[in-house]
N, C-alpha and C positions, 0 to 999 in steps of 0.2 A: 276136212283139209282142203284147203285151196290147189286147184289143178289147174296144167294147161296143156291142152291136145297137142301129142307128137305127131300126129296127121301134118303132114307137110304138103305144099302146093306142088313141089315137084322132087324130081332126083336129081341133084349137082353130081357132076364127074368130071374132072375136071385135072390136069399135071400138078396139081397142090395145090395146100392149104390157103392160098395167097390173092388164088381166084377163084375159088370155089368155097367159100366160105363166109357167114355173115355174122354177129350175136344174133342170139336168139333164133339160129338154124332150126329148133323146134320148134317153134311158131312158122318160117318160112318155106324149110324144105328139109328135107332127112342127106346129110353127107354120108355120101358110100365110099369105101374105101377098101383096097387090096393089101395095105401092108399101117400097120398099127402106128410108123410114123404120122399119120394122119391127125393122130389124137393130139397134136397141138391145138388144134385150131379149137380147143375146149376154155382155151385161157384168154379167146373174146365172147366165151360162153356161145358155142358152135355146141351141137350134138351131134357125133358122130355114129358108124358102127363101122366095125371091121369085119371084113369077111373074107374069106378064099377068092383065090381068082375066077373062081366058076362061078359063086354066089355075087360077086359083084358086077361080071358079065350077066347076069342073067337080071339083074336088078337095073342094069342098064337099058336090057335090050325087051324088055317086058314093060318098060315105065312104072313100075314097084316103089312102093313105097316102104322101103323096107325093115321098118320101126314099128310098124304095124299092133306087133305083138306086144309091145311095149307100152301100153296104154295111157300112160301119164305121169306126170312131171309133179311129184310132190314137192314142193318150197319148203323152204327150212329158215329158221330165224336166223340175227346176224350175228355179228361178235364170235364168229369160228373157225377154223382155219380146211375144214373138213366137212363136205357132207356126204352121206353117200347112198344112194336114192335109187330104189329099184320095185316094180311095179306100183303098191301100196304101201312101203313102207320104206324109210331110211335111216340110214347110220351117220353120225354125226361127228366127225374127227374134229379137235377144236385147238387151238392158241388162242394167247392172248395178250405175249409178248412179242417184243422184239428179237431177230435175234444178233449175233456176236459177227464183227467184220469178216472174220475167214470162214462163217456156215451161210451155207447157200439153199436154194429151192433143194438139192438133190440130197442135201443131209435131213432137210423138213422128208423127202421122200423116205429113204430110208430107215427113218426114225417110225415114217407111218409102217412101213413095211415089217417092221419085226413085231408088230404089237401083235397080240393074240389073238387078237378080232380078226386080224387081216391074214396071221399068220395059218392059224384054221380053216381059212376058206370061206367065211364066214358072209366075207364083203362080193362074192365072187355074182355076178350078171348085175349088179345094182348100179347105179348112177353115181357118181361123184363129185361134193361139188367143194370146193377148196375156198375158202374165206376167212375172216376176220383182220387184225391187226396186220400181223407178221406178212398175212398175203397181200392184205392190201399196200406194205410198204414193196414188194416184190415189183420189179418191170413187167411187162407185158412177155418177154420171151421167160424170165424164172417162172411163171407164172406157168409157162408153156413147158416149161422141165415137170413139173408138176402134172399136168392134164397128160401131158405125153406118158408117163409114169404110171399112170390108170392102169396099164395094161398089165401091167406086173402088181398093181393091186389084185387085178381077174374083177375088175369090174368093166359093165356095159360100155360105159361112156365118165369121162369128167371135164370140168367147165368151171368156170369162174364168173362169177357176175358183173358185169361190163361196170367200170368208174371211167372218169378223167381220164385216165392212163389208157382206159380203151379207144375212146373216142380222141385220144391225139394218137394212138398208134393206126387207128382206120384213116385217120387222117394225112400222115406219113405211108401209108405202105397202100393205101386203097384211094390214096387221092381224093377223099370224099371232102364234101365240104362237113364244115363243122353242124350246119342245121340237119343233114344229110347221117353223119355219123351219132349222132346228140338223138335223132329220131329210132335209129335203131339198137338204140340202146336206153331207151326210155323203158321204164317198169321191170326189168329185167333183173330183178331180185327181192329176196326169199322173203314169204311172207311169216310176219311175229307168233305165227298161232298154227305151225307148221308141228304134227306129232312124226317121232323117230323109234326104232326099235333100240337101237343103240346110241350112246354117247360116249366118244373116247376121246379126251381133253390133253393137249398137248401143250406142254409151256415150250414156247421156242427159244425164250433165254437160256432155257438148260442146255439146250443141246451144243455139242461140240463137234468139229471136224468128224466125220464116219467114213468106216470103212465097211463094204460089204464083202464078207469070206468066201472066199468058190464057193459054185455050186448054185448057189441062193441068193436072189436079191435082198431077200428078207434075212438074211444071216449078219445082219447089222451088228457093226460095235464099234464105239468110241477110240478112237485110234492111240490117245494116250491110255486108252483100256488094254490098249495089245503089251503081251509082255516082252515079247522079242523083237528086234526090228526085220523086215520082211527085206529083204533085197529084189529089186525090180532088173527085168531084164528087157523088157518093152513097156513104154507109157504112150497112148495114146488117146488123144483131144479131138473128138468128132462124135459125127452121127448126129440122126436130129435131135437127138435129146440134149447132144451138148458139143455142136457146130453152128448153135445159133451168134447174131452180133455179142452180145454178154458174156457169152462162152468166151468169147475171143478178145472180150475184154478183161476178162477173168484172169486168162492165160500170159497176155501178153503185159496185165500187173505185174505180175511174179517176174517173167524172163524178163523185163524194162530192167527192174530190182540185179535182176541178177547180173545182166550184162554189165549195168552200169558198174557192179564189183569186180567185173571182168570173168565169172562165174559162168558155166556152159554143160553141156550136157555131160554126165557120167560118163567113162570112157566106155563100159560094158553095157549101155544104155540106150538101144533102138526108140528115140521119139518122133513121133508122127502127130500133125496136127492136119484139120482136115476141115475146111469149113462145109456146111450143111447145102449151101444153095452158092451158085455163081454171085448173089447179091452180097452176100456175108462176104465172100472173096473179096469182091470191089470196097467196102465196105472197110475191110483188112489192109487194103492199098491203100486206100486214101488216109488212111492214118498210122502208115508206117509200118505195123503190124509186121508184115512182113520178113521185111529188113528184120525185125528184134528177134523170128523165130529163128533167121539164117545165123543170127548175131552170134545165138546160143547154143549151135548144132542140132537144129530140132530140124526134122523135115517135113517139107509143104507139100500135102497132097491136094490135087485136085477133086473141089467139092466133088464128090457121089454118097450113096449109101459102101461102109468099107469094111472093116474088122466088124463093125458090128454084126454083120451078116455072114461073117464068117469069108469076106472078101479081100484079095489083096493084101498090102503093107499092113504091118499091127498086128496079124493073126500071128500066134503063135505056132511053132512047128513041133515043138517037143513036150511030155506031160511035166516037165520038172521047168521049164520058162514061168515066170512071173509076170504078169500083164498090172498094169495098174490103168484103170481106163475109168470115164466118164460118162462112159453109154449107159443104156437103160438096166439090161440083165447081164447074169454071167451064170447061167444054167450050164451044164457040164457040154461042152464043143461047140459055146457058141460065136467062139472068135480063136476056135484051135483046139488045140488038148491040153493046152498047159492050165495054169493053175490065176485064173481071172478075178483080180479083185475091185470093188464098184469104188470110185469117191469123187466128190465133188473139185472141179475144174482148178481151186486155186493147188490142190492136195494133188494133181496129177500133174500140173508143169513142176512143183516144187521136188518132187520125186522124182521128176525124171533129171533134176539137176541133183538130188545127192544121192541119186541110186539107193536109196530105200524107199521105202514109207514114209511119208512125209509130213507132218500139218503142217500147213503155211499160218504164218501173222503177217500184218505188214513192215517190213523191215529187215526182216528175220536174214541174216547171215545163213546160204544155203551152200557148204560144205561139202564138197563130193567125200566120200567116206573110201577108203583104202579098201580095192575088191579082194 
């Protein structure tokens, strides 16, 4: 099997993923990180690890390379949507289509998360690497819904193999020149004669809008699956997983739609959207953004880490409240004591305009329903 040393030249640390990050981080330096937001920076094919705040001080102040233990980087063939790589061996998640305009990176996520491979534990310190079709039509931030997502797999690290799409995103966000970003992302994927222990094959045309049940990321089900409608009593749109640009381009498809019907938030319906970083903010203004959350009664919070962490607006306060959010997990009181369900961004502003559960299309007539 083809290998490539996780021995890095140094230790980046760094206020995030934005400057302290490169492809191919496993060839150049090991990223340390305090808090699992980090693991975006997988979807320009960065390797990360997360650690405690004592383990990342100490990795800091030691000069540690802290992968150490990790010996090497098995390659996987292409045409997959998944792979998942840990010491000498990996598992191999796979697509091979497209998929449908209202499923997103975070239903590809969730759809991974229930499978039995993942759901067992099975996938848990291994490497992750996300490919094929479906991810290659994904942007550079879905892509990052995904790597981010790892963590709730319970693997080491995930990463995506740098295309075009990498090399104009280092290019917009890292100012590199194109000879500059094209150079660090040369050779940077999997080789055809790469052996796995696993192989679990996903078509992403199948999948439909999802919902994840309290408790479990991995408690995935098809939302037209559900047999009752849920009533929502808080929706919110943030966190890194899903307060990136896309996110809020996600978001602001649906409320554009709505406003334009004259359509606005539920009456019994606390919404919070929140973008990830001040950049995203600015980013929200210059395209009006804005204006269409205030249009639609949603409220604007300033970028930080928020409900996800069990912070501020969007937590719940009571066990019988309804959250419907976009964040990563909903482990029991991880944004309150109520009752937290995962879905992707178009599925959490369309919700919070008809106060239930929602799957968005484009189009779709969104009806506040009689509380």
């Amino acid at each position: 099997m083809a290998r490539d040393s996780l021995y890095g030249e140094e230790v980046i640390w760094s206020g995030g993923p934005k400057v302290a990050s490169v492809p191919g981080t496993f060839k150049l330096a090991a990223v340390v990180a305090a808090d699992m937001g980090w693991s975006d920076v997988g979807s320009w094919d960065a390797v990360w690890e997360n650690l405690d705040h004592d383990e990342a001080g100490n990795a800091v102040s030691d000069s540690a390379i802290v992968v150490d233990t990790r010996n090497s980087l098995v390659r996987s063939h292409e045409g997959v949507l998944t792979a998942v790589v840990g010491l000498d061996e990996a598992d191999l998640l796979a697509t091979i289509e497209q998929n449908a305009d209202n499923v997103t990176a975070k239903d590809f996520m969730l759809e991974v998360l229930r499978h039995p491979y993942v759901k067992t534990g099975k996938a848990i310190g291994k490497l992750v690497e996300y490919c094929g079709d479906a991810v290659a039509a994904l942007s550079v931030d879905e892509r990052a819904t995904m790597t981010n997502m790892t963590a709730e797999v319970g693997g080491f690290t995930g990463y995506v193999a740098p295309d075009e799409k990498t090399v104009e995103y280092l290019m917009d966000y890292r100012k590199m020149s194109r000879a500059e970003a094209e150079r660090l992302c040369a050779g940077l994927f999997s080789d055809p004669n790469a052996e796995f222990c696993e192989v679990i094959e996903i078509d992403a045309a199948a999948i439909r809008p999802m919902i994840a049940l309290p408790g479990d990321p991995g408690n995935g089900l098809y939302i037209d699956d559900v047999a009752e409608r849920i009533k929502v009593d808080i929706a919110y749109a943030g966190s890194c997983t899903a307060g990136k640009r896309e996110d809020m381009d996600m978001y602001a498809r649906v409320l554009a739609e709505a406003a334009g019907r004259g359509e606005r938030v539920a009456p019994w319906v606390r919404f919070f959207i929140q973008c990830g970083s001040q950049d995203v903010k600015r980013y929200c203004e210059e395209r009006g953004y804005l204006d269409v959350f205030r249009q639609v009664g949603a409220t604007f919070l300033e970028p930080s880490c928020g409900a996800c962490i069990n912070a501020g607006p969007g937590v719940s306060k009571t066990r019988e409240e309804v959250t419907i959010s976009a964040i990563n997990r909903n482990f029991p009181g991880r944004s309150g004591p109520g009752q937290l369900y995962l879905a992707n961004p178009y599925t959490v502003a369309a919700s919070a305009i008809t106060g239930y559960i929602t799957a968005w299309s484009p189009g779709m007539v969104l009806e506040t329903s009689s509380s």
